[in-house]
C-alpha positions as CSV (number, residue, x, y, z in Angstrom):
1,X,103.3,89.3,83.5
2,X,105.7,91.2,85.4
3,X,106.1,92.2,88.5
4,X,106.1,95.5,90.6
5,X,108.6,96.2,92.5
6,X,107.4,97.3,96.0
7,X,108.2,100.9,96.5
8,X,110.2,101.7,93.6
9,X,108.8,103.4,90.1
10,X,109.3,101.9,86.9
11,X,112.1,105.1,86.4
12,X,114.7,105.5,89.2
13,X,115.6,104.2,92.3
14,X,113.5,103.0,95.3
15,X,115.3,105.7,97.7
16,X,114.5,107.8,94.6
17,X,111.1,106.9,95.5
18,X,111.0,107.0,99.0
19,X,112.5,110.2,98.8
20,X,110.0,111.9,96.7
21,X,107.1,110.3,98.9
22,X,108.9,111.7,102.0
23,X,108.9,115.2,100.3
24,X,105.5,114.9,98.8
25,X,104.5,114.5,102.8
26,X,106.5,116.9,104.0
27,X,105.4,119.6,101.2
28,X,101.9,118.5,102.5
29,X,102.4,119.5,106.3
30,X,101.9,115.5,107.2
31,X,102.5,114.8,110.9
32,X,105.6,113.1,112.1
33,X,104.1,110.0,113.3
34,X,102.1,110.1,109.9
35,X,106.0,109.6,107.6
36,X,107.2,107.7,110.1
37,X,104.5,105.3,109.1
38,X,104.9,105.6,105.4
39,X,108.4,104.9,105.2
40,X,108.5,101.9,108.1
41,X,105.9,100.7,105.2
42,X,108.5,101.4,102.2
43,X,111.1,99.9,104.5
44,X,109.3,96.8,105.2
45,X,108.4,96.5,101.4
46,X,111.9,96.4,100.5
47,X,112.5,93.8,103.0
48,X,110.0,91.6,101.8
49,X,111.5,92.1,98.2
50,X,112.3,88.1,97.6
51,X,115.6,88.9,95.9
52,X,117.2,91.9,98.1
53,X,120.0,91.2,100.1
54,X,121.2,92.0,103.3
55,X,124.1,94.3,101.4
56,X,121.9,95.9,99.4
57,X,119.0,97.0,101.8
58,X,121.7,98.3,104.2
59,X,123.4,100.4,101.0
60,X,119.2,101.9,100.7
61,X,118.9,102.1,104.0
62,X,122.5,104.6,104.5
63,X,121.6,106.3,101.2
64,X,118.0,107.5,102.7
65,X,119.9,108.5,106.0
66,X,122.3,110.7,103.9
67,X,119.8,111.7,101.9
68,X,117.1,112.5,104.8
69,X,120.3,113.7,106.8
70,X,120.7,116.5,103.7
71,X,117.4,117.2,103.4
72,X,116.7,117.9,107.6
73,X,119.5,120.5,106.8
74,X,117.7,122.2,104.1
75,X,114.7,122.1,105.5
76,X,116.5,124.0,108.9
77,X,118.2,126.7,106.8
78,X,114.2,127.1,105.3
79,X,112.1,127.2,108.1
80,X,115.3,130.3,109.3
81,X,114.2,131.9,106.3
82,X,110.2,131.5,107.5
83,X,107.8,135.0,108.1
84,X,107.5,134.6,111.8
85,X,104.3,136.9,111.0
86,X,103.1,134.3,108.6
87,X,102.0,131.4,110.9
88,X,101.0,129.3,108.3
89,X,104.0,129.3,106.8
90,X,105.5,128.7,110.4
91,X,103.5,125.9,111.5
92,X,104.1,124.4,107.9
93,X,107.6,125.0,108.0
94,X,108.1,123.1,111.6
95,X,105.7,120.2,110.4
96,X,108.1,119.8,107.5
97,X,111.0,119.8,109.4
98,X,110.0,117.9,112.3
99,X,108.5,115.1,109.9
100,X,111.7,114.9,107.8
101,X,114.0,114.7,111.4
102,X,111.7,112.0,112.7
103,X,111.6,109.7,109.7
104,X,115.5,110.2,109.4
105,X,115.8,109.1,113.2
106,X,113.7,106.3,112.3
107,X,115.8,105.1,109.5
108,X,119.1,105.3,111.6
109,X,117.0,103.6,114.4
110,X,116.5,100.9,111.2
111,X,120.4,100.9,110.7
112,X,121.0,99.7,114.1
């Protein structure tokens, strides 16, 4: 029988992976504390991954930092682009952004 690898899908990479989680939460409106969470949780399961080496979790580690660090801009030029008359769309827009910032400061904060 074979076996899963913690947070990656059977196609693509595990930041691929973490990625699309992150965005799926931020599309959502999740609270920051709330990704945070979920990718601590991705991080730790990819630490626990038996054969993952120290080399290789740093390389995932930087590549969600640029990716996150790309993302928090896109997410910036967005929410600029907002209806400040919508306030849904306002409130969503800062959740997103504020969510994607915080799990990207948690991931350098992960970096050391």
């Amino acid at each position: 029988m074979a076996r899963k690898t913690s947070g990656s899908r059977s196609t693509g990479s595990p930041v691929s992976a973490a990625l699309a989680r992150m965005a799926t939460l931020a599309g959502a409106g999740s609270a920051a504390g709330r990704m945070v969470r979920e990718a601590q949780k991705i991080i730790a399961d990819w630490r626990a991954e038996p054969e993952l080496d120290d080399d290789t979790l740093r390389e995932r580690l930087e590549t969600l930092r640029e990716d996150l660090t790309a993302g928090v801009a896109a997410a910036e030029e967005q929410a600029g682009d907002v209806d400040r008359s919508d306030a849904g769309a306002v409130r969503q827009a800062e959740a997103s952004l504020n969510g994607l910032k915080a799990v990207r400061d948690a991931v350098v904060a992960e970096l050391g």
